[in-house]
KEGU-15447 format. One record per atom (N, C-alpha, C, O, CB): residue in one letter; chain; atom name; x, y, z. Coordinates in steps of 0.1 Angstrom, whole numbers, always signed. Glycine has a CB too. Layout:
# residues N
> residu chaine atome east north up
> A A CA X Y Z;
...
***
This chain:
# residues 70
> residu chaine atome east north up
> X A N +1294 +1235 +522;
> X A CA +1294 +1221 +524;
> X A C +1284 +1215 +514;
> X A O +1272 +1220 +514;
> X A CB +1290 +1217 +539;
> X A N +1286 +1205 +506;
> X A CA +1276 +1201 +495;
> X A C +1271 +1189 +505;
> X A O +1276 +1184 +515;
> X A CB +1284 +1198 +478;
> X A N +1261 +1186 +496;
> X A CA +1250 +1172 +500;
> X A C +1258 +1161 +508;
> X A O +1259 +1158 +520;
> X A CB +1243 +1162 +485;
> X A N +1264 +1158 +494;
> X A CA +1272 +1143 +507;
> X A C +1279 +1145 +520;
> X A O +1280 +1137 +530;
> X A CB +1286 +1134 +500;
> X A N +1284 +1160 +517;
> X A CA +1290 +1161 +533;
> X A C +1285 +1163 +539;
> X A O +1290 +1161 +551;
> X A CB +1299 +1168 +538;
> X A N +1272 +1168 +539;
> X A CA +1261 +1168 +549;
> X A C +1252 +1156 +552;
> X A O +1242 +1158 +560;
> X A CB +1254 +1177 +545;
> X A N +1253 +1146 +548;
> X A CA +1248 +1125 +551;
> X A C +1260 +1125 +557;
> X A O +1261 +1125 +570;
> X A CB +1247 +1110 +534;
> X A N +1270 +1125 +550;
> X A CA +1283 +1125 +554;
> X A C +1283 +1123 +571;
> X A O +1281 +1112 +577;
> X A CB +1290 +1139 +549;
> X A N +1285 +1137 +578;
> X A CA +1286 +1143 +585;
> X A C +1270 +1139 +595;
> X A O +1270 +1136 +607;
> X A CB +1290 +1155 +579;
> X A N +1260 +1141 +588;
> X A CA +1251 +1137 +597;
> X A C +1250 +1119 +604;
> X A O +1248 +1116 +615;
> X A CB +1239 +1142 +589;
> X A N +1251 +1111 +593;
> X A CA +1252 +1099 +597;
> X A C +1263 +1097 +610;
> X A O +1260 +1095 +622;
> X A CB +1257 +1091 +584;
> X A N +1278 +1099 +604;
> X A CA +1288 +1101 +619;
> X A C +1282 +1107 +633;
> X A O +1284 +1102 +644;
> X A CB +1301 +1113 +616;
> X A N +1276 +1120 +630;
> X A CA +1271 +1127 +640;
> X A C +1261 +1116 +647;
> X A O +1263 +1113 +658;
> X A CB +1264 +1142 +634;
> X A N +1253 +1111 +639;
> X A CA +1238 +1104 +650;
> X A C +1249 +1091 +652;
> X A O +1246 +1085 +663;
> X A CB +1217 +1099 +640;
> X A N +1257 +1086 +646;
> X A CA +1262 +1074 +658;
> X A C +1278 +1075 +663;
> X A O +1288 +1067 +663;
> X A CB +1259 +1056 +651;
> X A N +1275 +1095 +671;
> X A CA +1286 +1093 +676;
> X A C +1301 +1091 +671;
> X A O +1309 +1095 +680;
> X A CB +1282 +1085 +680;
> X A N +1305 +1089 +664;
> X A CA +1320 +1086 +659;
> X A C +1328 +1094 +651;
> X A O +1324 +1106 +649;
> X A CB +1321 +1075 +651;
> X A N +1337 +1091 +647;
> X A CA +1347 +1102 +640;
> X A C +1347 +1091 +628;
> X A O +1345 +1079 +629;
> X A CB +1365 +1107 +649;
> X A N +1353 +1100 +614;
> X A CA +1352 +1093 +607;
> X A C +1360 +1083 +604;
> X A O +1358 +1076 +594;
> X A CB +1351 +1098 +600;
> X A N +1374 +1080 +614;
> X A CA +1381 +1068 +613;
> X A C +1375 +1061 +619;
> X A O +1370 +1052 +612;
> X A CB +1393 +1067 +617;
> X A N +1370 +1061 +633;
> X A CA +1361 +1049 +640;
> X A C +1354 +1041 +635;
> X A O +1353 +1029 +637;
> X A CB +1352 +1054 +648;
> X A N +1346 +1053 +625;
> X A CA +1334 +1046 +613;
> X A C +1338 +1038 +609;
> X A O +1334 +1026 +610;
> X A CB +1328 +1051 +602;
> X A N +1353 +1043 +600;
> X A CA +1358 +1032 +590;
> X A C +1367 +1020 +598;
> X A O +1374 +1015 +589;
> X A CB +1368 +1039 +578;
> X A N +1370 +1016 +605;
> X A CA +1377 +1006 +613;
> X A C +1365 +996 +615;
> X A O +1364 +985 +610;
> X A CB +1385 +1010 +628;
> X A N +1356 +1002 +622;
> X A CA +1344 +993 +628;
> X A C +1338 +984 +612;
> X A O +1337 +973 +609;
> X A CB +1330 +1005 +637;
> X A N +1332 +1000 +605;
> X A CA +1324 +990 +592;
> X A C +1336 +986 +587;
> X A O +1331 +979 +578;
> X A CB +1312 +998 +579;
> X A N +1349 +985 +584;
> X A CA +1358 +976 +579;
> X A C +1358 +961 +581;
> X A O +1358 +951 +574;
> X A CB +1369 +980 +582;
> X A N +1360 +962 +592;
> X A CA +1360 +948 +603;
> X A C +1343 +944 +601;
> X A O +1340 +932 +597;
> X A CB +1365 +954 +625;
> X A N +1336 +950 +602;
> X A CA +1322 +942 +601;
> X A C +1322 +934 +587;
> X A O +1319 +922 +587;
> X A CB +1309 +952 +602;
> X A N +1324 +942 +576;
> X A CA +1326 +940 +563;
> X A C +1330 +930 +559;
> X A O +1323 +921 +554;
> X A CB +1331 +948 +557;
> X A N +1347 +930 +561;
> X A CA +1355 +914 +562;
> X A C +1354 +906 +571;
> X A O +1360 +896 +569;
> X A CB +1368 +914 +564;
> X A N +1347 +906 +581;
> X A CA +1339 +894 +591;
> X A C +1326 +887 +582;
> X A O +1322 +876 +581;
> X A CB +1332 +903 +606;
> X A N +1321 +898 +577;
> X A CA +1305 +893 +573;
> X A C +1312 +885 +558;
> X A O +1308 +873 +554;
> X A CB +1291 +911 +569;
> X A N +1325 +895 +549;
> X A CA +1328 +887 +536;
> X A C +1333 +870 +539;
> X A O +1329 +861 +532;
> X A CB +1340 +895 +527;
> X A N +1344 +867 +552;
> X A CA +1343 +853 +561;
> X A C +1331 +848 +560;
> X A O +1329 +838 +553;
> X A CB +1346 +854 +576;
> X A N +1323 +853 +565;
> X A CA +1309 +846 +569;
> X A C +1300 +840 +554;
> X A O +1291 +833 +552;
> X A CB +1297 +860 +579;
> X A N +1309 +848 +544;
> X A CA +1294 +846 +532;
> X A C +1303 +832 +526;
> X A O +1296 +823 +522;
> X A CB +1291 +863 +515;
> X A N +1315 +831 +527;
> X A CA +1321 +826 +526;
> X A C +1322 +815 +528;
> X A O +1320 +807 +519;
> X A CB +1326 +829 +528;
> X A N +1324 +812 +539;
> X A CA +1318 +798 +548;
> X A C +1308 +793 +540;
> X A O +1310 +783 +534;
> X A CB +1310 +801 +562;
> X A N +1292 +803 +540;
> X A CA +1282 +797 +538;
> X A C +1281 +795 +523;
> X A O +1272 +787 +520;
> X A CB +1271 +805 +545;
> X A N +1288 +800 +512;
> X A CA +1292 +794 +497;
> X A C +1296 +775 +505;
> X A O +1289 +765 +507;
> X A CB +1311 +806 +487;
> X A N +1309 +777 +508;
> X A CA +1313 +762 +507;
> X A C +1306 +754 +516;
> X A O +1309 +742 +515;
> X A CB +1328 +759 +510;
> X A N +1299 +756 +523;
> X A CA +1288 +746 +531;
> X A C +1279 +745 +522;
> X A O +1274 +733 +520;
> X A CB +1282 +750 +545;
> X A N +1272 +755 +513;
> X A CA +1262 +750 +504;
> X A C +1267 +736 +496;
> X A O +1261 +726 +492;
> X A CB +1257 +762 +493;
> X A N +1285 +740 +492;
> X A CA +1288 +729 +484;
> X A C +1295 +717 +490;
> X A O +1297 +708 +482;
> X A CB +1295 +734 +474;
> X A N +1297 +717 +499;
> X A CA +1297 +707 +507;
> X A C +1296 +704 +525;
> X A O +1305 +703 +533;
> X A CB +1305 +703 +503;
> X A N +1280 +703 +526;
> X A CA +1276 +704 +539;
> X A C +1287 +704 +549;
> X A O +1288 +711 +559;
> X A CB +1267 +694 +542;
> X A N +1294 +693 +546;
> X A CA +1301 +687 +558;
> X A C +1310 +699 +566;
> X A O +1314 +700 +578;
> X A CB +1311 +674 +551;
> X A N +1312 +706 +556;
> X A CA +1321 +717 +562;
> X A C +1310 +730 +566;
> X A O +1299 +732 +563;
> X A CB +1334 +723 +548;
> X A N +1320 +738 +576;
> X A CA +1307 +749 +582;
> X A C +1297 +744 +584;
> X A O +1288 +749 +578;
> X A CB +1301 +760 +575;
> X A N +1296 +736 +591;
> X A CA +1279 +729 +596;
> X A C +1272 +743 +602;
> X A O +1261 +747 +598;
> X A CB +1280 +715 +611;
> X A N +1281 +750 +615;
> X A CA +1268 +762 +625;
> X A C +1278 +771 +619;
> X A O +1279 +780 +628;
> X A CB +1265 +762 +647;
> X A N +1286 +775 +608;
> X A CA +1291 +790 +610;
> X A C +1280 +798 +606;
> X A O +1277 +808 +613;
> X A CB +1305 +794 +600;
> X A N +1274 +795 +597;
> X A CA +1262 +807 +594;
> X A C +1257 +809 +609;
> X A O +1260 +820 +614;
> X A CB +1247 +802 +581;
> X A N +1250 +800 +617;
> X A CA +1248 +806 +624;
> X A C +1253 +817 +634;
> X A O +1248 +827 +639;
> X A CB +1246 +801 +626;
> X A N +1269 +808 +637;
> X A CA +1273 +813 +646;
> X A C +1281 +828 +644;
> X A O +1287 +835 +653;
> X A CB +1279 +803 +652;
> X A N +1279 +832 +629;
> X A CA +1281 +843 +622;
> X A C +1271 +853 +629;
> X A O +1275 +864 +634;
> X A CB +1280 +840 +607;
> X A N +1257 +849 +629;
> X A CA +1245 +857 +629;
> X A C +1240 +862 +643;
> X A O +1231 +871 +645;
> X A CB +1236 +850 +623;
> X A N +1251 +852 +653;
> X A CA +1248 +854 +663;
> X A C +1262 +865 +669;
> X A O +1261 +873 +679;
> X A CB +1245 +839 +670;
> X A N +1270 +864 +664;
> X A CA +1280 +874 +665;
> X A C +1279 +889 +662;
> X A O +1280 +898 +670;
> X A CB +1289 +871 +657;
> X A N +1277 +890 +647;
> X A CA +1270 +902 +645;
> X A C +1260 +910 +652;
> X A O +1261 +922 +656;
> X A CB +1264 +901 +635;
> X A N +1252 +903 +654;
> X A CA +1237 +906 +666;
> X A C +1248 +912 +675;
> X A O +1250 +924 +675;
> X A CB +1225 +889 +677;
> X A N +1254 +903 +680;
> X A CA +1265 +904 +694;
> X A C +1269 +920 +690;
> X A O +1263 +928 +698;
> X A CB +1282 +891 +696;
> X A N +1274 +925 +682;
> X A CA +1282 +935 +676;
> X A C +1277 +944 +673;
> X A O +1282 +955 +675;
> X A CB +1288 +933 +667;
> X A N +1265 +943 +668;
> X A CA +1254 +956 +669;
> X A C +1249 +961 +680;
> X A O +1248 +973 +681;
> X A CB +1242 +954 +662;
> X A N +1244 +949 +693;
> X A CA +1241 +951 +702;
> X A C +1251 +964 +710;
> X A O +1248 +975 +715;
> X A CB +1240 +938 +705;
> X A N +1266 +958 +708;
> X A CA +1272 +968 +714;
> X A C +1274 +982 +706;
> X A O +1278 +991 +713;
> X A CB +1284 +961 +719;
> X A N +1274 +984 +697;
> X A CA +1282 +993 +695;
> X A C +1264 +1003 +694;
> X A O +1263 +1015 +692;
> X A CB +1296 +989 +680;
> X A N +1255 +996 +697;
> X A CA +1242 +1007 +698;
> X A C +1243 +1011 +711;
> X A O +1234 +1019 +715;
> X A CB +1227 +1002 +695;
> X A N +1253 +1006 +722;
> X A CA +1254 +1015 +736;
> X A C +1259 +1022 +736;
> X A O +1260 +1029 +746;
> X A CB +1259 +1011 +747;
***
C-alpha cells in the first residue's frame, strides 16, 4: 500500500465512511458551496440580488457539518 493509500484510507477510516459516501457528501458540499460563491459574485455586482444568501449559505453548511460530525 503506498502513501496516498494510506491518507487515503486513513482519512475515510477517522470519519467513518466508505469511499462512495465520501464522495456523494463532499460532491454535494462542493456544488452547494460553488451555488453559494456564486450568488455572492453577483450580489457584489449587484446588491440587489442575494441580499442574505451568503449568509444563509453559511448557516447551512454549519447546519451540515454539524451533522455529519454525529
Amino acid at each position: 500500500m503506498g502513501l496516498l493509500d494510506i491518507i487515503i484510507f486513513n482519512h475515510l477510516k477517522e470519519n467513518k465512511m466508505t469511499y462512495l459516501q465520501h464522495f456523494v457528501i463532499s460532491f454535494q458540499i462542493g456544488t452547494y458551496l460553488l451555488l453559494c460563491s456564486t450568488k455572492s459574485f453577483i450580489h457584489a455586482l449587484i446588491p440587489y440580488f442575494f441580499k442574505d444568501s451568503t449568509e444563509e449559505c453559511i448557516k447551512c453548511i454549519s447546519y451540515l457539518l454539524t451533522i455529519l460530525q454525529k
